[in-house]
ZAMARGU-4260 file (C-alpha; in steps of 0.2 Angstrom, whole numbers, plus 5000, padded with zeros to 4 digits):
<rodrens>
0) 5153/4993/4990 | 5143/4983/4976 | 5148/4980/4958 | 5134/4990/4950 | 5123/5000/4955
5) 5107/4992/4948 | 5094/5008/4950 | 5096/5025/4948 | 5090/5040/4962 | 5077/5044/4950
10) 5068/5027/4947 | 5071/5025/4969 | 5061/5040/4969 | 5048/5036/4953 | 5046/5019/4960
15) 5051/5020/4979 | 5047/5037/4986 | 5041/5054/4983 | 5057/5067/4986 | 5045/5076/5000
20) 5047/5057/5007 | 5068/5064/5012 | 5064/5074/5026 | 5080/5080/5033 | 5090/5067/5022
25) 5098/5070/5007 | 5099/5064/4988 | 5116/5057/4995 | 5109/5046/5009 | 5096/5039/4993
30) 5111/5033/4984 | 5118/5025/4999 | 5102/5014/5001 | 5102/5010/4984 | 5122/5004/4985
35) 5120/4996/4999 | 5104/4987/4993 | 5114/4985/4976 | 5129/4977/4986 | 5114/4962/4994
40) 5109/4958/4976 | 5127/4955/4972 | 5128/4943/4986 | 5115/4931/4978 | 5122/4936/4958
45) 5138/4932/4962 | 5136/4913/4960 | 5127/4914/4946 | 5133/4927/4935 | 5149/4934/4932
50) 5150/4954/4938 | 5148/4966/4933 | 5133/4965/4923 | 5136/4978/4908 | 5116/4980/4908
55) 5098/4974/4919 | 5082/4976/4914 | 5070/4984/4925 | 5064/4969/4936 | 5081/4971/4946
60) 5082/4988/4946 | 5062/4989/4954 | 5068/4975/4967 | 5084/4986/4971 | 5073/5000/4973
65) 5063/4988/4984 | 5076/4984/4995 | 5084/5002/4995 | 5066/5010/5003 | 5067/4998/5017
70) 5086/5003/5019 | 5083/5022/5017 | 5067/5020/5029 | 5073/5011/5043 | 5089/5024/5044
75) 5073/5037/5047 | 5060/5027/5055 | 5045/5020/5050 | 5027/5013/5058 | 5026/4995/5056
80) 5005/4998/5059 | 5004/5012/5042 | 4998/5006/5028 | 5012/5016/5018 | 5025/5006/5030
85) 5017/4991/5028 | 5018/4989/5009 | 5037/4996/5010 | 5040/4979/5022 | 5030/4970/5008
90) 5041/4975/4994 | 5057/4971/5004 | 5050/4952/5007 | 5046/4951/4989 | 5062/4957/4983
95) 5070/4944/4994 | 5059/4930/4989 | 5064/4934/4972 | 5081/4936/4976 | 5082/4920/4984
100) 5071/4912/4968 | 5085/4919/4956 | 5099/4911/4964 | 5092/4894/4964 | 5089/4896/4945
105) 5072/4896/4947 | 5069/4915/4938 | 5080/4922/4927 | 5082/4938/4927 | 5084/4951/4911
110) 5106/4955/4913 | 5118/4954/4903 | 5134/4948/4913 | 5154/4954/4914 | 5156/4942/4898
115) 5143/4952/4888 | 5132/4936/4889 | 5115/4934/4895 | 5116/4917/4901 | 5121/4913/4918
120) 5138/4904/4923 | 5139/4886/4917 | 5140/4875/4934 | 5148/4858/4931 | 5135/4844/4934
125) 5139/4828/4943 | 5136/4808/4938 | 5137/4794/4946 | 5141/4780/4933 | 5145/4760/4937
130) 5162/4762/4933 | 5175/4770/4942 | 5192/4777/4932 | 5209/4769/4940 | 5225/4779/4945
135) 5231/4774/4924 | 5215/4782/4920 | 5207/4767/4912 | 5188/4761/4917 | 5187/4746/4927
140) 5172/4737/4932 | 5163/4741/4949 | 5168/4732/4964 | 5151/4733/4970 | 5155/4741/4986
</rodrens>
């Protein structure tokens, strides 16, 4: 079960499908795919941001819905040779490029995390130095091996 759900039915069916798109499915299996999508975006916040986010901006909520149409479709069944099908596989690689481009710190996206702050999670930086700290906790000089 993810933290958030980061898009709503309505923007899955604004931005992702028509509703005539559900066939014999239901509003509930629409939500489902938009958790389960929601749960994989989790997966690559998670080490950068502390969840749950109190708020997204609509980049991650298009990408959720993204992900979610793949989800929702593949459960149904799709044809990899339609153009419709085609752009649906489009916007799943997208969204996991992005994805993938947010966890490296390479986008940041529009959130505001668990602490109410919109910066991600401060990682500790290593450095090497010449010196090294003895067991007393004193500098001493290198021993050049």
């Amino acid at each position: 079960m993810p933290v958030t759900t980061y898009a709503t039915v309505a923007q899955f069916f604004q931005w992702g499908l028509p509703q005539t798109a559900l066939g014999a499915r239901s509003v509930a299996d629409v939500q489902a795919a938009l958790d389960a999508a929601s749960a994989l975006m989790d997966d690559y916040f998670r080490s950068r941001y502390v969840l749950p986010f109190a708020a997204v901006g609509l980049t991650v909520a298009r990408h959720c819905v993204a992900i979610a149409v793949n989800i929702f479709m593949g459960g149904r069944g799709f044809s990899p040779v339609s153009g419709a099908d085609e752009s649906i596989v489009n916007g799943l690689t997208a969204a996991e490029a992005w994805l993938d481009k947010v966890q490296r710190r390479l986008l940041h996206p529009d959130v505001t995390d668990g602490n109410g702050d919109a910066s991600p999670l401060v990682q500790a930086q290593v450095v090497s130095c010449g010196s090294v700290i003895n067991d007393a906790g004193c500098r001493a000089a290198s021993r050049g091996w």
